[in-house]
N, CA, C and O of each residue as an XYZ file, in Angstrom:
500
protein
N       5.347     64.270    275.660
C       5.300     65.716    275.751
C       3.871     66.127    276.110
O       2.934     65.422    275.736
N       3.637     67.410    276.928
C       2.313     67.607    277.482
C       2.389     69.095    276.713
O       3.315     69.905    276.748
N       0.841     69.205    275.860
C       0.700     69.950    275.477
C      -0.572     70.977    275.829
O      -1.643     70.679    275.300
N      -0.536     72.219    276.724
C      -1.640     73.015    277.010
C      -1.922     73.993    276.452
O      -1.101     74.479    275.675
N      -2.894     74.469    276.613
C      -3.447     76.155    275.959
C      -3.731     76.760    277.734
O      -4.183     75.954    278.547
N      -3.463     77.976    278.097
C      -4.125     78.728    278.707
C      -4.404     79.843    278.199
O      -3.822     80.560    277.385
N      -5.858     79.964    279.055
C      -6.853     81.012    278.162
C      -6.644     82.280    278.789
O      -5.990     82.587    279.785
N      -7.580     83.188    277.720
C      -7.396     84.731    278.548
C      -7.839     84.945    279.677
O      -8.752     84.258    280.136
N      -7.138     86.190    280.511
C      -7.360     86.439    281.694
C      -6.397     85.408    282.793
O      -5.810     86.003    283.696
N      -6.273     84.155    282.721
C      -5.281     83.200    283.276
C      -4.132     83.868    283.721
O      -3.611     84.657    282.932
N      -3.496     83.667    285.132
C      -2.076     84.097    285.480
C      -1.809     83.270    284.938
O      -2.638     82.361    284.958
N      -0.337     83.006    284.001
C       0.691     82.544    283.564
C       1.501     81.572    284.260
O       1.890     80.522    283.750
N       1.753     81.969    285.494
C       2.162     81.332    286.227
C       1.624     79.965    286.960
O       2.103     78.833    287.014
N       0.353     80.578    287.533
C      -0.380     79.638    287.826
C      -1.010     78.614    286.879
O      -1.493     77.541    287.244
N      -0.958     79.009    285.782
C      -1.605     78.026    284.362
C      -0.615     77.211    284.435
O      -1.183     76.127    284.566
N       0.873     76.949    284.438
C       1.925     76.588    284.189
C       1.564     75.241    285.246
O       1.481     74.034    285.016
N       1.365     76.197    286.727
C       1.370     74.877    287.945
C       0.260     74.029    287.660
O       0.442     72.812    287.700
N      -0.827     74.476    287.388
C      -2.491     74.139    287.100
C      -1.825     72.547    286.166
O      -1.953     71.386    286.556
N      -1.114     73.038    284.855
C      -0.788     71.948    283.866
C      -0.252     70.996    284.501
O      -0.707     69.857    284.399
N       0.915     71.307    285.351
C       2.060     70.277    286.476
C       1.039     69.589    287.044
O       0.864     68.379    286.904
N       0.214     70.479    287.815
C      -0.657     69.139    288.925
C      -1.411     68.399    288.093
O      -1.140     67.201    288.173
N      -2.343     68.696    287.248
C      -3.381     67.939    286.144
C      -2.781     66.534    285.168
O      -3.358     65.527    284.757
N      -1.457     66.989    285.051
C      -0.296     65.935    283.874
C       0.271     64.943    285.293
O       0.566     63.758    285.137
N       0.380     65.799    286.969
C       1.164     65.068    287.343
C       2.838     65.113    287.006
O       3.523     64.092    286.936
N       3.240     66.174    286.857
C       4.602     66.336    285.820
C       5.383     66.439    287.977
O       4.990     66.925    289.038
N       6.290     65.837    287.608
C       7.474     65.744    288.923
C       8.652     67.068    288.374
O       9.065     68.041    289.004
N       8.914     66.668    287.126
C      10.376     66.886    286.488
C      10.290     67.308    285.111
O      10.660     66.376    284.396
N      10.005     68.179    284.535
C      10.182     68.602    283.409
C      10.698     70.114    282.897
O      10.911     70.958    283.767
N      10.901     70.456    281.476
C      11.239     71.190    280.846
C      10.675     72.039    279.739
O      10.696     71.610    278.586
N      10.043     73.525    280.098
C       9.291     74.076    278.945
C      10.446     74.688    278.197
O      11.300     75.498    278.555
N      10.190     73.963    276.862
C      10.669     73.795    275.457
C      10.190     74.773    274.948
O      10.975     75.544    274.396
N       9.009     75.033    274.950
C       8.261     76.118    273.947
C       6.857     77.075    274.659
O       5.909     76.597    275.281
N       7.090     78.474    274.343
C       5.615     78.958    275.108
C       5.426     79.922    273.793
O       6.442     80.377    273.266
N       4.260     80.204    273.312
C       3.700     81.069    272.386
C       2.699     82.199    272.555
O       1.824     81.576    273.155
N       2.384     83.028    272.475
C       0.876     83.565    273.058
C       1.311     84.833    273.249
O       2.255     85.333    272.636
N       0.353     85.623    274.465
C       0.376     86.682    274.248
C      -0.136     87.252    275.886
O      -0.842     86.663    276.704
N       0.419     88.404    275.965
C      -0.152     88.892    277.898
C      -0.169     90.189    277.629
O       0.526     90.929    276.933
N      -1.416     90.372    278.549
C      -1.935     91.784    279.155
C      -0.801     92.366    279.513
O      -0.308     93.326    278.921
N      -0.210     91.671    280.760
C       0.798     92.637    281.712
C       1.438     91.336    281.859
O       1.008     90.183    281.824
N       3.050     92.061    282.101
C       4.141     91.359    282.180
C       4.558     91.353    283.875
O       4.379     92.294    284.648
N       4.990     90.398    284.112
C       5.259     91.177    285.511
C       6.634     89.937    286.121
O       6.386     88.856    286.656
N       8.333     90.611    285.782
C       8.921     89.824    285.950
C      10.066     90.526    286.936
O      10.035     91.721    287.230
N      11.210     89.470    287.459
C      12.140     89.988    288.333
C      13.337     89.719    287.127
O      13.682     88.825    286.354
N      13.747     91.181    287.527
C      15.293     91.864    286.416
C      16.258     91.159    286.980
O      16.113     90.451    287.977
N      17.526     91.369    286.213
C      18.999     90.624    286.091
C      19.267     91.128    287.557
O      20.151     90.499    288.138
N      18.506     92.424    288.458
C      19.412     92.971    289.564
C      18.323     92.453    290.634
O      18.239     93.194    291.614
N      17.751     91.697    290.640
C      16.412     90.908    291.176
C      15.260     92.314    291.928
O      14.773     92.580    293.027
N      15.262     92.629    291.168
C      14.107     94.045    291.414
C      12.917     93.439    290.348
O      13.207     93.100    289.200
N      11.271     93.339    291.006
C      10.758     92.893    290.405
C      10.050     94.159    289.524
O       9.773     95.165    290.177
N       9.756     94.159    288.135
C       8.834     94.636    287.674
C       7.886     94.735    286.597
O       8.233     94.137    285.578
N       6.495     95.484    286.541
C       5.338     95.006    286.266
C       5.575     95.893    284.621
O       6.381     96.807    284.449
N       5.018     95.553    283.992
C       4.692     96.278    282.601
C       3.023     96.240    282.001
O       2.408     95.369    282.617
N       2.453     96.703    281.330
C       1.406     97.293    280.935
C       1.456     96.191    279.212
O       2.591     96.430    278.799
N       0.965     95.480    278.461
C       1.025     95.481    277.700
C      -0.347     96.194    275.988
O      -0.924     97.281    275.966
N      -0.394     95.422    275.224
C      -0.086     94.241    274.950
C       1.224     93.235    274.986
O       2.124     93.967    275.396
N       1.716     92.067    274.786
C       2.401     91.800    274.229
C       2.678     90.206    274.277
O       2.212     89.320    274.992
N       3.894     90.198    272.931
C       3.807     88.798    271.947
C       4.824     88.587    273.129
O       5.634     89.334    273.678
N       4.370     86.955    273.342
C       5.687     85.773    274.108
C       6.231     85.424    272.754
O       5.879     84.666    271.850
N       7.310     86.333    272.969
C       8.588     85.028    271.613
C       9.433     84.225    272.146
O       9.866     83.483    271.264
N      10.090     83.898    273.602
C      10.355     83.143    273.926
C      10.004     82.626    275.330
O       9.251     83.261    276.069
N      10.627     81.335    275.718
C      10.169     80.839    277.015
C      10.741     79.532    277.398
O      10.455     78.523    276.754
N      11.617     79.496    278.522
C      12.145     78.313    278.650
C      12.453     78.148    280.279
O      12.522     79.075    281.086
N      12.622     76.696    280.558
C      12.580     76.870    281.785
C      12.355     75.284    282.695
O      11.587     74.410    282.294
N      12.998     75.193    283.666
C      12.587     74.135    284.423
C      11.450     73.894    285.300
O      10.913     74.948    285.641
N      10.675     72.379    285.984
C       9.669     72.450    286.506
C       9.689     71.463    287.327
O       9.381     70.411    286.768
N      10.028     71.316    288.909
C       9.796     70.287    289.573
C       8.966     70.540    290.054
O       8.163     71.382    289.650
N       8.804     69.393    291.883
C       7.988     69.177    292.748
C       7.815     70.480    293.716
O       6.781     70.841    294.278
N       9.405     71.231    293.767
C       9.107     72.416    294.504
C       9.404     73.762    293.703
O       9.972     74.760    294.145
N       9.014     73.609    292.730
C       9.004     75.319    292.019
C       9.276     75.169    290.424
O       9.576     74.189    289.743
N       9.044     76.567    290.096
C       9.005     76.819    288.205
C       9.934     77.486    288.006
O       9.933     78.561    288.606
N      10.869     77.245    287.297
C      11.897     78.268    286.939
C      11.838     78.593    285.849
O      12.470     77.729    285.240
N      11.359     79.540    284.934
C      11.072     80.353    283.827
C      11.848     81.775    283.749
O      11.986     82.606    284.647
N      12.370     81.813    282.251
C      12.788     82.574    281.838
C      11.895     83.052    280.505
O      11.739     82.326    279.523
N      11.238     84.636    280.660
C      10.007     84.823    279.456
C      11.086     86.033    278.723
O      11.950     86.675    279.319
N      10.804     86.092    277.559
C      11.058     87.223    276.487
C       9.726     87.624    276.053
O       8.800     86.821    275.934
N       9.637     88.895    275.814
C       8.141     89.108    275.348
C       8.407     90.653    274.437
O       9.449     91.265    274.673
N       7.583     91.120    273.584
C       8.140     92.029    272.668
C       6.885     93.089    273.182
O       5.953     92.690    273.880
N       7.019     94.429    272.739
C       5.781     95.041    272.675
C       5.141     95.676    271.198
O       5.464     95.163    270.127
N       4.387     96.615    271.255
C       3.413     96.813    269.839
C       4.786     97.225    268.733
O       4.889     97.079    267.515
N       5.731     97.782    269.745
C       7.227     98.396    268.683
C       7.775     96.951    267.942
O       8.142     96.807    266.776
N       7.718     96.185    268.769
C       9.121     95.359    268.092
C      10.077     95.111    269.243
O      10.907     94.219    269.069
N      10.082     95.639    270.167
C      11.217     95.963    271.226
C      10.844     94.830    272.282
O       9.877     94.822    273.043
N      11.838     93.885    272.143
C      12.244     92.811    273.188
C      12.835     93.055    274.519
O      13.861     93.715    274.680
N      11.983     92.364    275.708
C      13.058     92.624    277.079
C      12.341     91.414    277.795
O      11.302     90.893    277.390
N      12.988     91.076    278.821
C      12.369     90.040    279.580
C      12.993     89.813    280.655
O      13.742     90.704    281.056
N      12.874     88.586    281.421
C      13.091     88.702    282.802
C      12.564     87.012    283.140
O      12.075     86.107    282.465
N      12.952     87.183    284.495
C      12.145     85.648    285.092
C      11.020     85.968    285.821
O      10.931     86.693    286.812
N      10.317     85.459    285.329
C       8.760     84.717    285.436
C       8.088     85.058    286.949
O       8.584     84.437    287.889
N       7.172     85.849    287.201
C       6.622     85.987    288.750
C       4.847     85.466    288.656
O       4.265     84.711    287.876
N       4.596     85.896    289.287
C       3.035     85.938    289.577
C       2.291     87.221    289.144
O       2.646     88.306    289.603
N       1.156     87.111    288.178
C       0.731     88.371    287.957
C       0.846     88.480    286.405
O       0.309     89.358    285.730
N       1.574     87.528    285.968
C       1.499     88.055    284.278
C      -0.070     87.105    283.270
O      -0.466     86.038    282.800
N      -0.292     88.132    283.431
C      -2.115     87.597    282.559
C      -2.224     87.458    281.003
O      -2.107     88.420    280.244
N      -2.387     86.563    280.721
C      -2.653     86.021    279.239
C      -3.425     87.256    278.713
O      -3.853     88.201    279.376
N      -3.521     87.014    277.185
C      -4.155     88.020    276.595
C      -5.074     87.339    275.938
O      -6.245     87.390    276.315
N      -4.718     86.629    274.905
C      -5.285     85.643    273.728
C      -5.547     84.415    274.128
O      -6.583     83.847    274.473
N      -3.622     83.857    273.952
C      -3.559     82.457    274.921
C      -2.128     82.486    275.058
O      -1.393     83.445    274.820
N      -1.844     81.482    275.415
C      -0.494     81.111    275.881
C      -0.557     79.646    275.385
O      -1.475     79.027    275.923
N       0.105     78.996    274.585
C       0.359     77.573    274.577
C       1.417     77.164    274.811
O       2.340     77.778    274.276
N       1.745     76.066    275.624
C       2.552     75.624    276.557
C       3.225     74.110    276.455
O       2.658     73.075    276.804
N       4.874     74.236    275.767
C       4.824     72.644    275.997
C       6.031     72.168    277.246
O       6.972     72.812    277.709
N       5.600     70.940    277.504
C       6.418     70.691    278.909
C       7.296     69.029    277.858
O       6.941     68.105    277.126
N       7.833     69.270    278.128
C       8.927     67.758    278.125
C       8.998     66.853    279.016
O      10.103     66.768    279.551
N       8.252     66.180    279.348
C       9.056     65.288    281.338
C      10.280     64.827    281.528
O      10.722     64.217    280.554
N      10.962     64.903    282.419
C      12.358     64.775    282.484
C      12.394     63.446    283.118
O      11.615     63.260    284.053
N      13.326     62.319    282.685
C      13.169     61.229    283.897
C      14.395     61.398    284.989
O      14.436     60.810    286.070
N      15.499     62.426    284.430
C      16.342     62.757    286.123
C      15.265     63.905    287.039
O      14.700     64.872    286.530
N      15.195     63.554    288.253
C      14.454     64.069    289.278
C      15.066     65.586    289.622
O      15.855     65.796    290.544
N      14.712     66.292    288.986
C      14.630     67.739    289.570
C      14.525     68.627    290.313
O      13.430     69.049    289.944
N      14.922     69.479    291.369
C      14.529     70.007    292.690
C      15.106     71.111    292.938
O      16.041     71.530    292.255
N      14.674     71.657    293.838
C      15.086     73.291    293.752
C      15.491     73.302    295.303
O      14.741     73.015    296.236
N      16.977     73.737    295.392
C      17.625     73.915    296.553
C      18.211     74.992    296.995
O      19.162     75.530    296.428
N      17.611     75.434    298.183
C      18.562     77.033    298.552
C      19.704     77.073    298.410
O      20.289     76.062    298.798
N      20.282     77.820    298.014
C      22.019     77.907    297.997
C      22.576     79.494    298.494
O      22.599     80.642    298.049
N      22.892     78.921    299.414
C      23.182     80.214    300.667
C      24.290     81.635    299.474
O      24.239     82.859    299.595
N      25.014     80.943    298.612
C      25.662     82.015    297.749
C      24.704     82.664    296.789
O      24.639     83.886    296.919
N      24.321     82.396    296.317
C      23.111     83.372    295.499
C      21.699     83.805    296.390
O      21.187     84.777    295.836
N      21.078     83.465    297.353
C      20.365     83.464    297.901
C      18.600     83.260    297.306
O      17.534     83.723    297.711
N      18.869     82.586    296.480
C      18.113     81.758    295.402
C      17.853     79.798    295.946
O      18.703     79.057    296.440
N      16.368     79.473    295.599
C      17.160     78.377    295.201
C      17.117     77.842    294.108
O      16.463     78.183    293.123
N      17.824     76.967    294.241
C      18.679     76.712    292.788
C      18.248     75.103    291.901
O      17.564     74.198    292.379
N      18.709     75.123    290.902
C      18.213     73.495    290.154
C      19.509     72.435    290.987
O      20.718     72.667    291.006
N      18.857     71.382    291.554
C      19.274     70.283    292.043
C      19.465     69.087    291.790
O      19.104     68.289    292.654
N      20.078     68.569    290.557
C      19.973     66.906    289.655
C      20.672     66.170    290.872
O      21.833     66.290    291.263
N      19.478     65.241    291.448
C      20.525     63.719    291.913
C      21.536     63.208    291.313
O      22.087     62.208    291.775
């Protein structure tokens, strides 16, 4: 298991890839994310992306990680209590930290367009 901290100010996103290239990770699975972000900035259930203002607590985080992309799903609360979330873009900035664990997967993982969702999608050999 690979275990990171990213620090404040850090995109989220990019901390995530930063860990992949540094570990070398092909194929894995974030199990667990903790921490905390400035601004949220994710794409909704109707794929409309959008940005939020925080503070706020990561209570959850899960998600796949190959050679061609991150697939994350974040929950994050604000100063209320009030949970909402979305999948994972570019732009969401740590606050405190973010700690990050990855699992490595030994089936090979990959992300394939799939002309019906217009997504692409998780690919197990």
């Amino acid at each position: 298991m690979i275990v990171s901290r990213l620090e404040p100010g850090m995109d989220l996103k990019e901390g995530i890839l930063k860990t992949q290239n540094e570990n070398n990770v092909e194929s894995g699975i974030i199990i667990c994310m903790v921490g905390s972000l400035k601004k949220a900035v994710l794409r909704m259930s109707d794929g409309k992306q959008r940005e939020f203002t925080g503070p706020f607590e990561i209570v959850s985080a899960e998600g796949t990680i190959s050679t061609n992309g991150v697939h994350l799903h974040l929950a994050v609360s604000d100063r209320d209590g009030k949970v909402f979330g979305g999948h994972l873009k570019p732009g969401c900035t740590v606050h405190t930290t973010a700690e990050l664990c990855i699992l490595e997967s030994d089936e090979p993982l990959k992300r394939v367009f799939d002309p019906k969702t217009g997504y692409r999608e998780l690919f197990v050999e």
